[in-house]
Every structure is written in structure tokens, then in C-alpha cells.
C-alpha positions as CSV (number, residue, x, y, z in Angstrom):
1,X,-15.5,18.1,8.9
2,X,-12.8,15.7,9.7
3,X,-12.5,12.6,7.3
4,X,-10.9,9.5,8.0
5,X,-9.0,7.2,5.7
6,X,-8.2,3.8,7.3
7,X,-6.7,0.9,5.4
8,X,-6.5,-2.5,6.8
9,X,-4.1,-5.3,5.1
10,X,-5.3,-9.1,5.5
11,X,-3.1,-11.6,4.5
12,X,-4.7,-14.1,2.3
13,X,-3.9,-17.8,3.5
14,X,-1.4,-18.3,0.5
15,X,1.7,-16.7,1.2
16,X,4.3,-18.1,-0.6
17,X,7.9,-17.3,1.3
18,X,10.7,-19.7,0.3
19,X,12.9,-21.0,3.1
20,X,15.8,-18.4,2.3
21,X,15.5,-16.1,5.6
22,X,16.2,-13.0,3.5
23,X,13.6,-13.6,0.4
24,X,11.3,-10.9,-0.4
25,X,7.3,-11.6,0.1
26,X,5.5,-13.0,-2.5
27,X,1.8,-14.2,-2.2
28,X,-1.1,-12.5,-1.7
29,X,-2.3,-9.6,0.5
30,X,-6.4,-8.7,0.5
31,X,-7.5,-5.3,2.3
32,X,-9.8,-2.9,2.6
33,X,-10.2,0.8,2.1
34,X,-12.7,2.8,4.1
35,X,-13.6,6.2,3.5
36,X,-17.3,7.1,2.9
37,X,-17.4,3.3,1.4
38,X,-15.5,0.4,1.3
39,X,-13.5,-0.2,-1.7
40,X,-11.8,-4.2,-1.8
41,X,-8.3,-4.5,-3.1
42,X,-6.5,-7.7,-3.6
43,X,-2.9,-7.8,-4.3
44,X,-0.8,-10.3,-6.3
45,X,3.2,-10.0,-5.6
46,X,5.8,-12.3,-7.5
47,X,9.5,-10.6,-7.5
48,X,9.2,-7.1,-8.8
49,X,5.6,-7.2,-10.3
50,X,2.6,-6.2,-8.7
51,X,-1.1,-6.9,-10.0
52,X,-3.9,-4.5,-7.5
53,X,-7.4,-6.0,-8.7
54,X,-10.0,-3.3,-7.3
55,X,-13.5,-4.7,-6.2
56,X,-16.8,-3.2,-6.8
57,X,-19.3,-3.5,-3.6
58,X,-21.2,-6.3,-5.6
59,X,-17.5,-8.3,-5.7
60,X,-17.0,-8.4,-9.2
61,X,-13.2,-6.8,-10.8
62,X,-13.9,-3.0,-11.7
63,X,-10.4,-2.4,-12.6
64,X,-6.9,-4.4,-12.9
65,X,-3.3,-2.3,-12.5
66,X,-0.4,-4.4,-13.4
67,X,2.8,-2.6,-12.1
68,X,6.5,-3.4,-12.9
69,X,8.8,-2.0,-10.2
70,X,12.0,-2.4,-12.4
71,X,10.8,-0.4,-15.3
72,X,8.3,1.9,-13.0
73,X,5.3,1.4,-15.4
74,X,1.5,0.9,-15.0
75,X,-0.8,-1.0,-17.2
76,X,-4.5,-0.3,-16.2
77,X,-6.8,-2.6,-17.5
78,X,-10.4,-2.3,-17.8
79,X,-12.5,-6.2,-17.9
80,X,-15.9,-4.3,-18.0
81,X,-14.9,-2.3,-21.1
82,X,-12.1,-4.8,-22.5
83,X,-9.5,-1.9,-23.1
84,X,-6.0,-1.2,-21.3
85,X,-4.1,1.7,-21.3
86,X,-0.7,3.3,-19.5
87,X,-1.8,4.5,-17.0
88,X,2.3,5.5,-15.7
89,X,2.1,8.8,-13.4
90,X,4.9,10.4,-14.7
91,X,3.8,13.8,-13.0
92,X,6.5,14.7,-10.2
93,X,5.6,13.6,-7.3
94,X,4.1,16.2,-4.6
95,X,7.3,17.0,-1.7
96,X,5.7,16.7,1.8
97,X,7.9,16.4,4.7
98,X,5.7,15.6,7.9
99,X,7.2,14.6,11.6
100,X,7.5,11.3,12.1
101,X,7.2,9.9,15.2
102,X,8.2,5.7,15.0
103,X,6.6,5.4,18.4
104,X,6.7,2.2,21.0
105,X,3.7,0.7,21.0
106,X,2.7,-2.4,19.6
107,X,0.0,-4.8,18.0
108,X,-0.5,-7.7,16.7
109,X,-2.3,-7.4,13.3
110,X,-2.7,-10.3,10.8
111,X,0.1,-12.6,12.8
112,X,2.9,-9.9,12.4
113,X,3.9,-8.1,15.4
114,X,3.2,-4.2,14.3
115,X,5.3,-0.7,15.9
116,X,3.0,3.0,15.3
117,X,4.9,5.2,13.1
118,X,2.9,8.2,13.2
119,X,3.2,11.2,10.7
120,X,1.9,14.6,11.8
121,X,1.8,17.8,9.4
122,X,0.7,20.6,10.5
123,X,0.9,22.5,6.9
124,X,-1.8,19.9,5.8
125,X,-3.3,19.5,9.2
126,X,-3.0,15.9,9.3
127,X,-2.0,13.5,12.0
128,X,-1.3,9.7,10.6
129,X,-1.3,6.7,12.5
130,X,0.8,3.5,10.5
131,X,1.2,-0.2,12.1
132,X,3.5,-1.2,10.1
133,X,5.1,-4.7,10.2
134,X,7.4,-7.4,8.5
135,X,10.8,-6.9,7.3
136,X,10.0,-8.8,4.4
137,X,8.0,-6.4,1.9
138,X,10.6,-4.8,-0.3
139,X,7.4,-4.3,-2.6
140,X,5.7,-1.9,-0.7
141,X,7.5,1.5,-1.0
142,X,8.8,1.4,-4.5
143,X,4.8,0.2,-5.5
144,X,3.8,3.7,-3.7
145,X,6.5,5.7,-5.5
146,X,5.8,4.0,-8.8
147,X,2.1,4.5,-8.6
148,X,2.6,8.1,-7.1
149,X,-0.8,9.0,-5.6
150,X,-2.0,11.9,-4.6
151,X,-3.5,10.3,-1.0
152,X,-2.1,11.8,2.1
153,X,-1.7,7.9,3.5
154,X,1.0,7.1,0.5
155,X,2.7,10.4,0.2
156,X,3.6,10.8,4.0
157,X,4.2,7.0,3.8
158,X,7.0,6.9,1.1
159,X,9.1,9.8,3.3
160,X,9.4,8.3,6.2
161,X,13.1,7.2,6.2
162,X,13.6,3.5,7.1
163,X,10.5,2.6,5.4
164,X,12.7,-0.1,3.7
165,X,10.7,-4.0,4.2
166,X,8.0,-3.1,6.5
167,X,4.0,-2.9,5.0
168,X,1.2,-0.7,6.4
169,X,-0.9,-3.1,8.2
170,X,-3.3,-0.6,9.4
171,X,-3.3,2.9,8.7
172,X,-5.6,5.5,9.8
């Protein structure tokens, strides 16, 4: 049975970028995950610290991570059961190396102009499709690394080379 993963970034109407041409994003980006559901995710950036608030189906928080890039720590946080913990992976992360492929094609997603990268593995028989765009989103690579999931979207994602500034608009 082949499953597919597709995340879609929405920018929120708040994003705060100050006039400097080379400042780093900061605001807030909303998306969704779709695998057999659809999980909501809302993320807070200001400088190197991240807040992911997860939403249940019914909208309400079902978990809070607050990650500092700097130090390379996560804080979970728990509103239904009022407890926090670290919830830090320091587990090495998994080597892939997939072909990538940083294609031609284009799309406009969200107001940014997006390029395909895709990422093919034949090992983990896998074919990935990124539109990333920006050159803005320092954020999004070390936030991959420093939470160091297991998903075959952020593995492959984080060894692409040149994945420096650009976010995953769309990824399937």
C-alpha cells in the first residue's frame, strides 16, 4: 500500500519582517499535515526560538514544543495535563543520503514563488516532492535537525545541501 505524507505551509496574515533586506523571518506560519488525518500546526518564530502548537481535530492545543535553536533543546508542554517535560532527542540522527534532484519547475504557493527539489531513495523506496520557497527562513533547517524526527519528509529534507533560507511550502 503506498502512503502519502503531504504538508502544506500557510502563511498567517502577520508576518513580521523588518525593512533590513537580509533579516531572518519572524511571524507566524499555520499548516497542515495530512496522512490518514489532518493534524493542524501553528508556528510562532522570533530570532532563534520556535513555539509548534499542535491542534486536535476539535481545534483546541493538544501539545506545545518550545524549541531553542542556539542551545538545541525542546520543552514539550502538555495544557490538557499541566506538566512539561524535555523532550530534547539527543538520539543520533538516522544517515540517509537520497538523490536530489532541485528541478525547474515552479509555483506559486502562499505568495512565494516555489522551485521542486525532489529526493528519490531507492534503499527506502521513496520518491519526495518539496516546493520550497523564500530565502528568508534561516529557522527551518536547524528546527528539523534540533527536533530530529524520524519522518522521511524531515530526514531527506535536512541533507539536501543548499537547504540554507528556503521553507517547505508543500511537500508530498
Amino acid at each position: 500500500m503506498k502512503k502519502t505524507l503531504i504538508l502544506s505551509g500557510v502563511f498567517a496574515c502577520a508576518v513580521f519582517l523588518s525593512n533590513n533586506s537580509f533579516s531572518q523571518f519572524e511571524g507566524i506560519i499555520k499548516f497542515e499535515k495530512y496522512k490518514n488525518d489532518t493534524t493542524k500546526y501553528m508556528y510562532h518564530i522570533k530570532g532563534k526560538q520556535v513555539r509548534i502548537t499542535e491542534f486536535g481535530g476539535d481545534g483546541s492545543e493538544k501539545g506545545i514544543q518550545l524549541v531553542d535553536l542556539e542551545k538545541k533543546s525542546v520543552l514539550a508542554l502538555s495544557p490538557d495535563r499541566k506538566l512539561y517535560m524535555d523532550a530534547s532527542n539527543a538520539k543520533d540522527a538516522v544517515l540517509v543520503s537520497p538523490q536530489v534532484t532541485k528541478t525547474t519547475n515552479k509555483k506559486k504557493i502562499a505568495g512565494y514563488d516555489c522551485t521542486e527539489w525532489v529526493a528519490k531513495s531507492e534503499k527506502d523506496n521513496t520518491v519526495i516532492s518539496y516546493w520550497v520557497g523564500g530565502d528568508k527562513f534561516d529557522f527551518f533547517s536547524p528546527l528539523l535537525s534540533t527536533l530530529n524526527r524520524k519522518d522521511r519528509l524531515s530526514k531527506y529534507f535536512v541533507e539536501i545541501p543548499d537547504n540554507k533560507g528556503v521553507f517547505t511550502m508543500l511537500g508530498e
